[in-house]
C-alpha positions in Angstrom: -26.7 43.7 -11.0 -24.4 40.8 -11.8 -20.9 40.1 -10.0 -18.4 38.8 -12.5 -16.0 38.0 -9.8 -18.7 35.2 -8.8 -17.3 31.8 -10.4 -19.7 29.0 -10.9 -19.7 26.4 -8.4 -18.0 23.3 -9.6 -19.9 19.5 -8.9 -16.8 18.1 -8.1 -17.2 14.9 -7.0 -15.2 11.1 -7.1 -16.6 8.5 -9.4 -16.2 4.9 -9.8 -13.7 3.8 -12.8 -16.2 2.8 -15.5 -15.9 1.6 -19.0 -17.5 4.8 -19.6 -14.5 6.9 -17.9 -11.8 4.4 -18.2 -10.4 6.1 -21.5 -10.4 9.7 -20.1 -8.7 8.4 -16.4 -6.3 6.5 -18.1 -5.0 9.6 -20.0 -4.2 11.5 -16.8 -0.6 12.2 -17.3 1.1 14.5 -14.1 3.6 16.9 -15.0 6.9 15.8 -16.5 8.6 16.2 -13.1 6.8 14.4 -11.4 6.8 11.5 -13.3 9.3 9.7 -11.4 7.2 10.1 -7.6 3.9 8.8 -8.8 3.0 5.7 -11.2 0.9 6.1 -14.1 -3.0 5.6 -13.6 -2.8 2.9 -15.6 -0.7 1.1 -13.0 -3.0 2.0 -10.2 -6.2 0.2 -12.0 -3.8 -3.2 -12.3 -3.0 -3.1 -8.4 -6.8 -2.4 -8.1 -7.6 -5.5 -9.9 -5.0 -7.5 -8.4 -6.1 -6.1 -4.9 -9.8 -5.8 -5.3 -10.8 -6.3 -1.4 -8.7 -3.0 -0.5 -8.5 -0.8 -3.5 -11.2 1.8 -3.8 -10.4 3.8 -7.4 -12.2 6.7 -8.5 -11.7 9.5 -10.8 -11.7 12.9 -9.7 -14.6 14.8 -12.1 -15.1 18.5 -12.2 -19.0 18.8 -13.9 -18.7 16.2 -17.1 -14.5 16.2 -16.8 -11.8 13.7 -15.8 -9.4 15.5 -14.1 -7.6 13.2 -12.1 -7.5 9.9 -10.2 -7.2 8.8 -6.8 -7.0 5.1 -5.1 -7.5 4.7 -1.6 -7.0 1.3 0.8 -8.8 0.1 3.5 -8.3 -2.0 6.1 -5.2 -3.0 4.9 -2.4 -5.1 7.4 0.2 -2.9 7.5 2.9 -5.3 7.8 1.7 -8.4 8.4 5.1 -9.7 9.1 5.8 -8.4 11.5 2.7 -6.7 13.0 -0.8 -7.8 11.2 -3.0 -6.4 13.7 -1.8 -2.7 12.6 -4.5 -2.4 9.8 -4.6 1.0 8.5 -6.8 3.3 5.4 -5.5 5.7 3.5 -4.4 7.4 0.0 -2.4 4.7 -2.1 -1.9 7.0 -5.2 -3.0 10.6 -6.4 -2.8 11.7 -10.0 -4.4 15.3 -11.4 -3.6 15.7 -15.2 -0.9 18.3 -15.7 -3.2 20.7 -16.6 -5.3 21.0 -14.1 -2.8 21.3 -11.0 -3.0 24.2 -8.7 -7.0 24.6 -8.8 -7.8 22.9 -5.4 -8.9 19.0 -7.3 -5.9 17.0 -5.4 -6.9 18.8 -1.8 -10.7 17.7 -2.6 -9.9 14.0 -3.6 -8.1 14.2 -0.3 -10.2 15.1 2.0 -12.9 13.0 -0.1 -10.8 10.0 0.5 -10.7 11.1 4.5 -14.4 11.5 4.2 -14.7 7.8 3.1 -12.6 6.6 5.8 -14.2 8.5 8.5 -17.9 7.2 7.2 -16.8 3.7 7.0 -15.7 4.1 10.4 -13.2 1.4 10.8 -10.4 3.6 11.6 -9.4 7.1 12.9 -6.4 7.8 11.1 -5.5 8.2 7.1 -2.4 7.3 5.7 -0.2 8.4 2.9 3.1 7.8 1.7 5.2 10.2 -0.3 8.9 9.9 -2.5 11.2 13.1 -1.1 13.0 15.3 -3.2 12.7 17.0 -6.4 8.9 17.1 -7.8 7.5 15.4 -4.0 4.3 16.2 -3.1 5.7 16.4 0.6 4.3 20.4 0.4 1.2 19.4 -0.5 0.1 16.4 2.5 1.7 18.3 5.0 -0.3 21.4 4.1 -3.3 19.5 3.8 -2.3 18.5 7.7 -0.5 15.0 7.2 2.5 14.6 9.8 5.2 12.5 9.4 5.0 9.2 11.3 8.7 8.6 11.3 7.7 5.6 9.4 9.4 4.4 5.7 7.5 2.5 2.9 10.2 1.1 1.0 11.9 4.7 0.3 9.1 6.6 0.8 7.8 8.7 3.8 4.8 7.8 5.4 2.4 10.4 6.9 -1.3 10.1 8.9 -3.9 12.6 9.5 -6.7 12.5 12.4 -9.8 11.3 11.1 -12.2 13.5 13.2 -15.2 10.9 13.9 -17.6 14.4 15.1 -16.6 16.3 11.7 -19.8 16.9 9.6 -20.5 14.9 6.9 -19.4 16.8 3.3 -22.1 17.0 0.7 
């Protein structure tokens, strides 16, 4: 007896930015509204060249598809201005195609990226930063447990999560 409410397990998984992939990531395109809080992919991969010791890029893959993108930083200085001792990790930018919002792939690059943080196990908080207003993914990192820090980068909000050092390792 078969259960047709059983849905296949999906391998998703991150995956370096290859010339293999590079075509399919750079296509990601989020929904017209929110266009104007997140930069296009292909911005991302030029601030990961430019900023090669701290960028980490990856696509987000569900079995053989590109569904999104993700770039984490670590160990960055924070502001080395005024305080370059507060070196932080953390989600730089988050795109999943239009398409495929709503099916759980931005909560698992998440907590992927935490994952990476935690293993490397330089630091015990992730960071993220976030426009406000219309189209803001605010919702969505303070569901997934972000808090606000009180914090501004440039004019967006900046939120950290508790990177639990004990947590069981995914995968």
């Amino acid at each position: 007896m078969s259960d047709l409410n059983v849905r296949p397990q999906r391998a998703l998984r991150l995956e370096p930015v290859t010339a293999d992939n590079f075509d399919a990531v750079c296509a990601i395109q989020v929904r017209p509204d929110q266009a104007h809080v997140v930069s296009p992919v292909v911005k991302s991969l030029a601030e990961a060249y430019v900023h090669q010791a701290c960028a980490w890029p990856r696509a987000v893959v569900d079995g053989g598809d590109v569904v999104g993108f993700v770039m984490a930083f670590h160990d960055i200085a924070w502001d080395p201005a005024t305080d370059p001792g507060d070196r932080r990790s953390g989600i730089w930018r988050l795109n999943i195609d239009a398409g495929r919002q709503g099916r759980g792939y931005g909560s698992f690059a998440v907590r992927a990226v935490v994952e990476e943080i935690r293993r490397r196990g330089v630091h015990q908080r992730a960071y993220v930063s976030w426009h406000v207003g219309a189209g803001s993914p605010e919702p969505f990192y303070l569901g997934l447990g972000f808090t606000p820090t009180g914090e501004l980068a440039g004019d967006q909000r900046v939120g950290v999560l508790a990177v639990d050092a004990t947590a069981p390792r995914a995968g």
